[in-house]
C-alpha atoms as an extended CHARMM CRD file, in Angstrom:
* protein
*
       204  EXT
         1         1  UNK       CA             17.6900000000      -28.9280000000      -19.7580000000  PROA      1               0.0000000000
         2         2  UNK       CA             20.0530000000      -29.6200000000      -17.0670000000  PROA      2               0.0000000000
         3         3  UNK       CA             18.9600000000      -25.7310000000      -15.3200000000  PROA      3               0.0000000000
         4         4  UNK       CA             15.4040000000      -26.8050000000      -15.3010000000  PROA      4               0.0000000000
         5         5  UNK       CA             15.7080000000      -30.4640000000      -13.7580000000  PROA      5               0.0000000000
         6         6  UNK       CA             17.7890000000      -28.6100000000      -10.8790000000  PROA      6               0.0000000000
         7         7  UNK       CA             15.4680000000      -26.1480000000      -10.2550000000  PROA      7               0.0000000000
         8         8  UNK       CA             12.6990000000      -28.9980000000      -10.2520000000  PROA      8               0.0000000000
         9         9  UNK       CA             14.8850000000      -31.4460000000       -7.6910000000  PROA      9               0.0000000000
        10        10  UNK       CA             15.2160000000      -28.3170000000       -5.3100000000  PROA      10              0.0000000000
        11        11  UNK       CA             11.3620000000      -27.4070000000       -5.4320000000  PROA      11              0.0000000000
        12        12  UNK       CA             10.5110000000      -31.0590000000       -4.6350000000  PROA      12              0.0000000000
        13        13  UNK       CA             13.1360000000      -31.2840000000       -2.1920000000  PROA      13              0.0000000000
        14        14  UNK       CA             12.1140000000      -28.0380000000       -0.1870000000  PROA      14              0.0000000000
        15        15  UNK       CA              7.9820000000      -29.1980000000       -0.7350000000  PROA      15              0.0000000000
        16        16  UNK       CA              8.9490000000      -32.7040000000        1.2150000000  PROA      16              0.0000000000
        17        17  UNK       CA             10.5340000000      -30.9030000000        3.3670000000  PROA      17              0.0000000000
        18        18  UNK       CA              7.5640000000      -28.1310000000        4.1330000000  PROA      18              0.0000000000
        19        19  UNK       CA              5.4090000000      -31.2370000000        4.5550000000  PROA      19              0.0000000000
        20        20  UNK       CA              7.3280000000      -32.9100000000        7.1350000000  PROA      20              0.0000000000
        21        21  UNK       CA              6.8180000000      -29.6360000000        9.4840000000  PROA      21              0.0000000000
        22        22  UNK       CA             10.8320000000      -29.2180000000        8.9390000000  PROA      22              0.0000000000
        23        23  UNK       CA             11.3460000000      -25.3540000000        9.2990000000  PROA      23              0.0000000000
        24        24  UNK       CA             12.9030000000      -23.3650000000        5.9580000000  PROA      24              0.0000000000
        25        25  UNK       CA             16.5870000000      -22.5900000000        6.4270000000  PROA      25              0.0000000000
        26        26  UNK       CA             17.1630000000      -19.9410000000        4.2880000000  PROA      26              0.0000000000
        27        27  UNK       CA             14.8900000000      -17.0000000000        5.3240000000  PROA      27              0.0000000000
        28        28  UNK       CA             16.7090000000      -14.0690000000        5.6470000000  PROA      28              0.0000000000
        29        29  UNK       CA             14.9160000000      -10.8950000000        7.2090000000  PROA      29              0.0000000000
        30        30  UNK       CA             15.8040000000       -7.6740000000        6.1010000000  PROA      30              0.0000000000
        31        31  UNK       CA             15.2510000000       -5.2890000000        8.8640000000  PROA      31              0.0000000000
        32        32  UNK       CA             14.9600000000       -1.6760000000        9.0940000000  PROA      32              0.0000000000
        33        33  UNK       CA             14.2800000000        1.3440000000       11.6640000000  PROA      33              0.0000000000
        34        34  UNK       CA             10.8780000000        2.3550000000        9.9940000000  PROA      34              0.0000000000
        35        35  UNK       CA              8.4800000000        1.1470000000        7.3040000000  PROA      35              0.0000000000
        36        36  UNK       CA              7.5470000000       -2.4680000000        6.3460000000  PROA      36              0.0000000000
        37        37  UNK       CA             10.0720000000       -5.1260000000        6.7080000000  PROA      37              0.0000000000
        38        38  UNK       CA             11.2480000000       -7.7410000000        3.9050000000  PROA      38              0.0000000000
        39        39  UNK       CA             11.7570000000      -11.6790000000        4.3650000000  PROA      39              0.0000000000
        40        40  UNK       CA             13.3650000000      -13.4380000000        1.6800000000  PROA      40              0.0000000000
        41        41  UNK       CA             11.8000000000      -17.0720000000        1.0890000000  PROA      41              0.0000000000
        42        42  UNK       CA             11.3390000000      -20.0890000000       -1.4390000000  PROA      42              0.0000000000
        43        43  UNK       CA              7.9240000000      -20.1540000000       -1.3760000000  PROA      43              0.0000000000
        44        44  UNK       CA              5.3800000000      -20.0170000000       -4.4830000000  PROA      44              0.0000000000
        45        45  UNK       CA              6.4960000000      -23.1980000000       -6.2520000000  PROA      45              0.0000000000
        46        46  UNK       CA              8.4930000000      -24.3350000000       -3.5600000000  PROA      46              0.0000000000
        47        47  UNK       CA              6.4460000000      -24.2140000000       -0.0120000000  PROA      47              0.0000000000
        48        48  UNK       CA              3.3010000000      -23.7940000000       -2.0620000000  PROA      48              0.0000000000
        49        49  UNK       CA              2.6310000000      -25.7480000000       -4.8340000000  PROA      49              0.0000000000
        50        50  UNK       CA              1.7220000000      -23.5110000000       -7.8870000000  PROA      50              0.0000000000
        51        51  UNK       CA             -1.6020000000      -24.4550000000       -8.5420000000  PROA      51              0.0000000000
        52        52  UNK       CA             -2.4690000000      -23.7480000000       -4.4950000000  PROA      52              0.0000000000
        53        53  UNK       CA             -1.3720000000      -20.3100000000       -5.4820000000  PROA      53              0.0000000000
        54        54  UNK       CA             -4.9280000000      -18.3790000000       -6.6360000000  PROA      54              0.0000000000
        55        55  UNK       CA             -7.0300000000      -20.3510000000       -3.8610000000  PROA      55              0.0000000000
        56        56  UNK       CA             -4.7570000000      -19.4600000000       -0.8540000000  PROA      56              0.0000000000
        57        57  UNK       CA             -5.1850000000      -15.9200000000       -1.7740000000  PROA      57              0.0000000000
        58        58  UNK       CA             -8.5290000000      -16.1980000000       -2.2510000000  PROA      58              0.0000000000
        59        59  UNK       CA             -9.1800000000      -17.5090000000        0.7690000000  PROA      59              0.0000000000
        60        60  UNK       CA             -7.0160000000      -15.2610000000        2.9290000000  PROA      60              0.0000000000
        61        61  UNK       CA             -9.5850000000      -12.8790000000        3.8600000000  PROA      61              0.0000000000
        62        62  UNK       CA             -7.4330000000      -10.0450000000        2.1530000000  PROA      62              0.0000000000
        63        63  UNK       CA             -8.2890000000       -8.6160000000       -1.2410000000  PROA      63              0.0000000000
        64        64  UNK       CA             -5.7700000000       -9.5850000000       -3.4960000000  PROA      64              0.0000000000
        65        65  UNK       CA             -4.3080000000       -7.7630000000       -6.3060000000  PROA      65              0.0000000000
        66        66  UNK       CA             -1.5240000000       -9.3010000000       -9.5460000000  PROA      66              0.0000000000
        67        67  UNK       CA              0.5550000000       -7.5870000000      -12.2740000000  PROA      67              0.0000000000
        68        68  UNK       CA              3.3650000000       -9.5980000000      -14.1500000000  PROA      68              0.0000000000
        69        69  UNK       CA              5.6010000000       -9.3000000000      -16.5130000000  PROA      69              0.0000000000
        70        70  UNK       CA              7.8780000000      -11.3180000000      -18.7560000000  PROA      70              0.0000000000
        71        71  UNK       CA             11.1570000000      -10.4030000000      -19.2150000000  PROA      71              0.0000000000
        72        72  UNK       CA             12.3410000000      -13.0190000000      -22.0730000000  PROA      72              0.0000000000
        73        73  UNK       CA             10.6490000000      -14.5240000000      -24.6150000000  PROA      73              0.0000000000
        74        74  UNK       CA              7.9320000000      -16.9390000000      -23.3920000000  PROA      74              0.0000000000
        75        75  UNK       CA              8.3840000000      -21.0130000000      -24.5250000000  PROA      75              0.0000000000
        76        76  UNK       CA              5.9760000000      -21.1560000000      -27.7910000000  PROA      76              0.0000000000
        77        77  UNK       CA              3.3170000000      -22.8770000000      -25.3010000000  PROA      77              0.0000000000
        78        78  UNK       CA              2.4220000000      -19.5970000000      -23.2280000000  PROA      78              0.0000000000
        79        79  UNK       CA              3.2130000000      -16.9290000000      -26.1420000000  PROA      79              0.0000000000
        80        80  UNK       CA             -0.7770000000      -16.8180000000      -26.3560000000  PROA      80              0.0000000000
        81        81  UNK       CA             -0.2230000000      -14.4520000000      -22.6590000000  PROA      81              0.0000000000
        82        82  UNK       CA              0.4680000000      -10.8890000000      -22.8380000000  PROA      82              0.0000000000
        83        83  UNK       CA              4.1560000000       -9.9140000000      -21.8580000000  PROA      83              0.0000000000
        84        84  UNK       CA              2.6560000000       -7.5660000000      -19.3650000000  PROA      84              0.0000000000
        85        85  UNK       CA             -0.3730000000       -7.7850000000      -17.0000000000  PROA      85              0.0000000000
        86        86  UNK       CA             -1.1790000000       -4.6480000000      -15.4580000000  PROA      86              0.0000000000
        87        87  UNK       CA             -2.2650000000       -4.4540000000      -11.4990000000  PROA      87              0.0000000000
        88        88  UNK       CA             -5.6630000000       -6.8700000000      -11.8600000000  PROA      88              0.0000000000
        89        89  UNK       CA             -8.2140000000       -7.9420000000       -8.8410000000  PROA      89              0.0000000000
        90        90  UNK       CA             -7.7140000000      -11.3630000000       -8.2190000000  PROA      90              0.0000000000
        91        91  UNK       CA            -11.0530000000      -12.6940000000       -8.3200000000  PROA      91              0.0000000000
        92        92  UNK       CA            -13.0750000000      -16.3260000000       -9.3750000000  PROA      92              0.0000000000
        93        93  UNK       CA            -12.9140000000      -15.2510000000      -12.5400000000  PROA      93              0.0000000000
        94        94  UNK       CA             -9.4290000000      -14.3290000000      -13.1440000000  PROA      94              0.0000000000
        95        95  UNK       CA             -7.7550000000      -17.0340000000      -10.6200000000  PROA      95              0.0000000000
        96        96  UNK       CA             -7.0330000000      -19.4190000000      -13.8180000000  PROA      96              0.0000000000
        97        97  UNK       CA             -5.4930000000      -16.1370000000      -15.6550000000  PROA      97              0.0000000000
        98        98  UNK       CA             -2.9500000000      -15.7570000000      -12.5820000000  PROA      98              0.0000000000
        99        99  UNK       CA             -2.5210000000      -19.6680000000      -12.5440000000  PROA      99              0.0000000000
       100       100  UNK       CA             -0.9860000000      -19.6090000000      -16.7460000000  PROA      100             0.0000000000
       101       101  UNK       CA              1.0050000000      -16.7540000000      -15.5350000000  PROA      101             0.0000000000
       102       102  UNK       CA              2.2700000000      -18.5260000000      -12.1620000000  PROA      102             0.0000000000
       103       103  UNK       CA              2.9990000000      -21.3890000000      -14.6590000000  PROA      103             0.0000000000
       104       104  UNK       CA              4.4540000000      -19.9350000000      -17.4230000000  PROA      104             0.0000000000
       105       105  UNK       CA              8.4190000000      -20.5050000000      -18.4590000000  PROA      105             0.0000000000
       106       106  UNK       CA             10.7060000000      -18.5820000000      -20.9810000000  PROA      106             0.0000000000
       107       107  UNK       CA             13.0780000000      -19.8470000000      -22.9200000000  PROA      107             0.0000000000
       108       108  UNK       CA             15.9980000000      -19.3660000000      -19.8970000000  PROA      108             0.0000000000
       109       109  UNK       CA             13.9080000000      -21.7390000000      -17.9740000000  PROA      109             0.0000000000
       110       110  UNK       CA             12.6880000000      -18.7590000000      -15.5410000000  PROA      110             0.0000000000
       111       111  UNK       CA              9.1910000000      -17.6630000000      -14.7950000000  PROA      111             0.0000000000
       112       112  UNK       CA              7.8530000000      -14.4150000000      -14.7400000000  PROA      112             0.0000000000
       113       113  UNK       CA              7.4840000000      -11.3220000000      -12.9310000000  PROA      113             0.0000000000
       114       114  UNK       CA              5.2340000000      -10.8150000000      -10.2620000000  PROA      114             0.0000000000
       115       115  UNK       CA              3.6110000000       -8.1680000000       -7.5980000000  PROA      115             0.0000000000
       116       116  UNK       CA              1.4020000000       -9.1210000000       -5.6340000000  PROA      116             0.0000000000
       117       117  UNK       CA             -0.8780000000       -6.4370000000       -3.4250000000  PROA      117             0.0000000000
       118       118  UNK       CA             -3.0280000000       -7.6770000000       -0.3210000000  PROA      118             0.0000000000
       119       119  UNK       CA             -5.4510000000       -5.1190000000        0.7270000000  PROA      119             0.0000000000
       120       120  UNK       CA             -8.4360000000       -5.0540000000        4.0540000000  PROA      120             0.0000000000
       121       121  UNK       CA            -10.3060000000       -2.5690000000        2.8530000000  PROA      121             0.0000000000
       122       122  UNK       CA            -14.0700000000       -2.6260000000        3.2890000000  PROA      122             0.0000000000
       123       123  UNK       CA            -14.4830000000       -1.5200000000       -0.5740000000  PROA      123             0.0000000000
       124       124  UNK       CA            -12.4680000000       -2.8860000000       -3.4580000000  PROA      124             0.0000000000
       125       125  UNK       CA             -9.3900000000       -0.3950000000       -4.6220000000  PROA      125             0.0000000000
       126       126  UNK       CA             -9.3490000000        0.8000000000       -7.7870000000  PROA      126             0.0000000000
       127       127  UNK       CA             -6.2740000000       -0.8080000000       -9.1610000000  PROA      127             0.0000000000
       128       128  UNK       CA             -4.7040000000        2.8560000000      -10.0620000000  PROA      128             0.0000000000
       129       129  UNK       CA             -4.6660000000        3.6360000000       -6.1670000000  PROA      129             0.0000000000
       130       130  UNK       CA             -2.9230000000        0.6080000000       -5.7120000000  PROA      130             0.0000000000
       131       131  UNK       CA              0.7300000000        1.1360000000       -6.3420000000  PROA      131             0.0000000000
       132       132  UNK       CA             -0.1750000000        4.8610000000       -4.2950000000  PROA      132             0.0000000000
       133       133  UNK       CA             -0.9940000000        2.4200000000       -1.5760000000  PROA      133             0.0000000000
       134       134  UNK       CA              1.8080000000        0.6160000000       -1.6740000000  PROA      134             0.0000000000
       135       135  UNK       CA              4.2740000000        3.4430000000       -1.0930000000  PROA      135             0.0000000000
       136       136  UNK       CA              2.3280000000        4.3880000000        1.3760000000  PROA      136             0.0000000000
       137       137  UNK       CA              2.2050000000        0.7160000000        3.2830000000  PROA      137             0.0000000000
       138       138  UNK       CA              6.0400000000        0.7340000000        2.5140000000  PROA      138             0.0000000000
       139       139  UNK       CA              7.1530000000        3.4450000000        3.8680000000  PROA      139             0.0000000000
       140       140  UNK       CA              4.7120000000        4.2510000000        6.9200000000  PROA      140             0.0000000000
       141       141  UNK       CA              2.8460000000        0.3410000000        7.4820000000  PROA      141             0.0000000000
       142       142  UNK       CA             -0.1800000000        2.4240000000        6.7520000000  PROA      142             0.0000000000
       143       143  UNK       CA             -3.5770000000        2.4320000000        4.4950000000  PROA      143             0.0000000000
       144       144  UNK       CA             -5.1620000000       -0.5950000000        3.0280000000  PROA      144             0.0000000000
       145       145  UNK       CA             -2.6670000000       -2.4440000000        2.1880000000  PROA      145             0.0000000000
       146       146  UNK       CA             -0.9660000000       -5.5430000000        4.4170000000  PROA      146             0.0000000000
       147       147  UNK       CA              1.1400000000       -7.5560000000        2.3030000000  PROA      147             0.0000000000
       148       148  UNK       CA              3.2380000000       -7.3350000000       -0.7690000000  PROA      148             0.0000000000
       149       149  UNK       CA              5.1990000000       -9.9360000000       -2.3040000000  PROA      149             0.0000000000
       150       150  UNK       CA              7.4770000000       -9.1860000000       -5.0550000000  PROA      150             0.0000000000
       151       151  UNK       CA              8.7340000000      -12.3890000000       -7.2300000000  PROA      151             0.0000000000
       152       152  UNK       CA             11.8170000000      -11.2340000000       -9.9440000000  PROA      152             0.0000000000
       153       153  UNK       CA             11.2100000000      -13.6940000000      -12.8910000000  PROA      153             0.0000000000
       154       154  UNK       CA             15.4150000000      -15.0050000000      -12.7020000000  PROA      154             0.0000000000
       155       155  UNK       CA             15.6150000000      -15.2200000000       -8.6660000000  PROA      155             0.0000000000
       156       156  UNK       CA             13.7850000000      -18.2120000000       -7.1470000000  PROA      156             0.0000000000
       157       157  UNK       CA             13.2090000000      -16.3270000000       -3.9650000000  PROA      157             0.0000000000
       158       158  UNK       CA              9.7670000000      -14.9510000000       -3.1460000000  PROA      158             0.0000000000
       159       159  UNK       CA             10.4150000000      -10.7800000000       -1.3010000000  PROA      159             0.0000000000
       160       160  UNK       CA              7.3160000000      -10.0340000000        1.0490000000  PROA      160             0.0000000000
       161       161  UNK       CA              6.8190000000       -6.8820000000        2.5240000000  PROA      161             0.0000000000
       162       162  UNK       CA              5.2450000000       -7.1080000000        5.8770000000  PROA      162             0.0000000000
       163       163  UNK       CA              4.0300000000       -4.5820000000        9.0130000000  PROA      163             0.0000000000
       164       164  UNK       CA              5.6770000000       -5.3650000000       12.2650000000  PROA      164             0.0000000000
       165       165  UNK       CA              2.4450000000       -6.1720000000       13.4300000000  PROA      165             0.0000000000
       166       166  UNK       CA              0.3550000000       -7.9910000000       11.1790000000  PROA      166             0.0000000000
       167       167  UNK       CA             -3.4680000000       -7.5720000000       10.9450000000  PROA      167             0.0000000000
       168       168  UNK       CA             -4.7520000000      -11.2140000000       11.6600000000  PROA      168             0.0000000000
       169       169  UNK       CA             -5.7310000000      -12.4740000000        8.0310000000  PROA      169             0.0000000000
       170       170  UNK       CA             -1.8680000000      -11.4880000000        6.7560000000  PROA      170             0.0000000000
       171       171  UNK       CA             -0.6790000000      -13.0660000000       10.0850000000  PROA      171             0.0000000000
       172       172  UNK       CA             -2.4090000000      -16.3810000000        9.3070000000  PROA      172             0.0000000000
       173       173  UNK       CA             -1.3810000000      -16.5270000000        5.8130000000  PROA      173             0.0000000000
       174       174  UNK       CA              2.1850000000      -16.0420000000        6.8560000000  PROA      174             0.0000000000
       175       175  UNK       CA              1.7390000000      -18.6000000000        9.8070000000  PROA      175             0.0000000000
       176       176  UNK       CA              0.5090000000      -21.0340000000        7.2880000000  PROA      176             0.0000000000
       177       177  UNK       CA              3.7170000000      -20.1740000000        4.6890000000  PROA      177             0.0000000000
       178       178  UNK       CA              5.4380000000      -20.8430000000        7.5960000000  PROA      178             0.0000000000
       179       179  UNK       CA              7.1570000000      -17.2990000000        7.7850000000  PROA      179             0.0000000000
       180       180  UNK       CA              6.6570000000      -16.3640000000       11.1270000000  PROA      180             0.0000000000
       181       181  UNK       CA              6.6960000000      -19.4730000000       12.6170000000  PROA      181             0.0000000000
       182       182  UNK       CA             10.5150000000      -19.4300000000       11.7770000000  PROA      182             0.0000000000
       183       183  UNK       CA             12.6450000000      -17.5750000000       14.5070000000  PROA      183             0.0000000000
       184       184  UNK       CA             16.3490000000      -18.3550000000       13.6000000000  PROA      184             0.0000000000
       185       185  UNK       CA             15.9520000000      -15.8410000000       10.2090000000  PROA      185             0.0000000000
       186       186  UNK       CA             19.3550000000      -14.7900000000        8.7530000000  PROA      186             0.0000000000
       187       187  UNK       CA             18.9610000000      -11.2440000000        9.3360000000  PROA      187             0.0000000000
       188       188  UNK       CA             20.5410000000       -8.3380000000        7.0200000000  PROA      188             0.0000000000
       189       189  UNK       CA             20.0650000000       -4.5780000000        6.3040000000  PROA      189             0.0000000000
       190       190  UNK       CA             17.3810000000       -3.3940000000        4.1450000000  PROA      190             0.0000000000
       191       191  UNK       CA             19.7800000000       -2.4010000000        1.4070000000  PROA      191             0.0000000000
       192       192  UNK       CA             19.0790000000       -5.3820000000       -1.0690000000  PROA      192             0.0000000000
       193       193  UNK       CA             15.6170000000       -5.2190000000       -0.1860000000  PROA      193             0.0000000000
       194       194  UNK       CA             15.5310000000       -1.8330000000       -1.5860000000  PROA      194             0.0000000000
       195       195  UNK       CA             17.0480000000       -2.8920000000       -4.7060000000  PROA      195             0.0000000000
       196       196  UNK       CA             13.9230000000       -5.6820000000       -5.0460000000  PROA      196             0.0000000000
       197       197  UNK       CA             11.7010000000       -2.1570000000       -4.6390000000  PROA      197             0.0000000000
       198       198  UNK       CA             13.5910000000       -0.4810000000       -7.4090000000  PROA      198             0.0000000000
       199       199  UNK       CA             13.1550000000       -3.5580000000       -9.3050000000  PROA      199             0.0000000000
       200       200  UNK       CA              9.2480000000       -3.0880000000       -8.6150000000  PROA      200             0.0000000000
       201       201  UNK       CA              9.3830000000        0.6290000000       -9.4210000000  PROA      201             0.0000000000
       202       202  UNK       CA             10.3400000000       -0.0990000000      -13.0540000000  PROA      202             0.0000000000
       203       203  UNK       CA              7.6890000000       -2.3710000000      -13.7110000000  PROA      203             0.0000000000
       204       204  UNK       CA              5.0090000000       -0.6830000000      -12.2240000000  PROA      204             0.0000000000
């Protein structure tokens, strides 16, 4: 009990402080000569309340795309969720799907496991192009995707992938997390964030 109330006080504590315009302290940037780039933040459940989650995507003016997993054994109240969601289009209809998921808490206290794809494509991708399109935004900042965000179910942290140059719609969306409006970012080598992408390579 005493794991969850702490990880409660410190979401509260980091939302009052998102609201008063006070800037995150611990981003840390994880920088590399080529391919996307990795900042580590408290964010979904933390800067953005939970249930904000679905309709901030929604509304991004990317295409969003979800798969989760759950890597303990749920609390009896969410066992009626699959342990894994594959890659799913984030749409009207499924927004309250991704909203149990975002919500749900094992027995450890933890949440699940999360991937999240944002795509500008001018027709939907077929969610078995999508992790394709990921390596390929990872390693070169090219294709359809513009964002990723990794979330490992034990680590309160939030790991988004991002281009040097954002298109406009992932730029406001990070302006708005308050991301890039941040400039004094711990920065580090990419070498954890490439342990985050192994991490994302089992799953998917």
């Amino acid at each position: 009990m005493g794991s969850w109330w702490h990880r409660i006080a410190e979401r509260l504590k980091r939302w009052r402080e998102y609201q008063r315009g006070l800037p995150q302290k611990e981003i840390t940037l994880y920088t590399r000569q080529r391919g996307a780039v990795c900042y580590a933040a408290y964010l979904f459940g933390y800067t953005v309340p939970m249930d904000q989650v679905p309709d901030q995507l929604l509304t991004s003016g990317l295409t969003w795309y979800w798969q989760s997993k759950r890597d303990r054994e749920a609390r009896p109240e969410f066992s009626f969720l699959p342990a894994t969601t594959p890659i799913t289009l984030l749409t009207e209809q499924t927004k309250q799907r991704l909203l149990q998921e975002l919500q749900e808490v094992d027995v450890d206290d933890y949440g699940r496991s999360f991937v999240f794809y944002g795509c500008f494509s001018e027709s939907p991708v077929e969610p078995d192009e999508v992790k394709e399109a990921a390596v390929q935004f990872l390693e070169n900042e090219s294709g359809c995707i513009q964002l990723m965000i990794i979330i490992i179910g034990d680590d309160d942290k939030s790991y988004l992938f991002v281009p040097r140059e954002p298109i406009e719609p992932a730029r406001r969306l990070l302006m708005e997390w308050n991301i890039l409006r941040h400039g004094d970012y711990r920065v580090a080598s990419f070498d954890y964030a490439e342990r985050v992408l192994d991490y994302w390579f089992k799953i998917t």
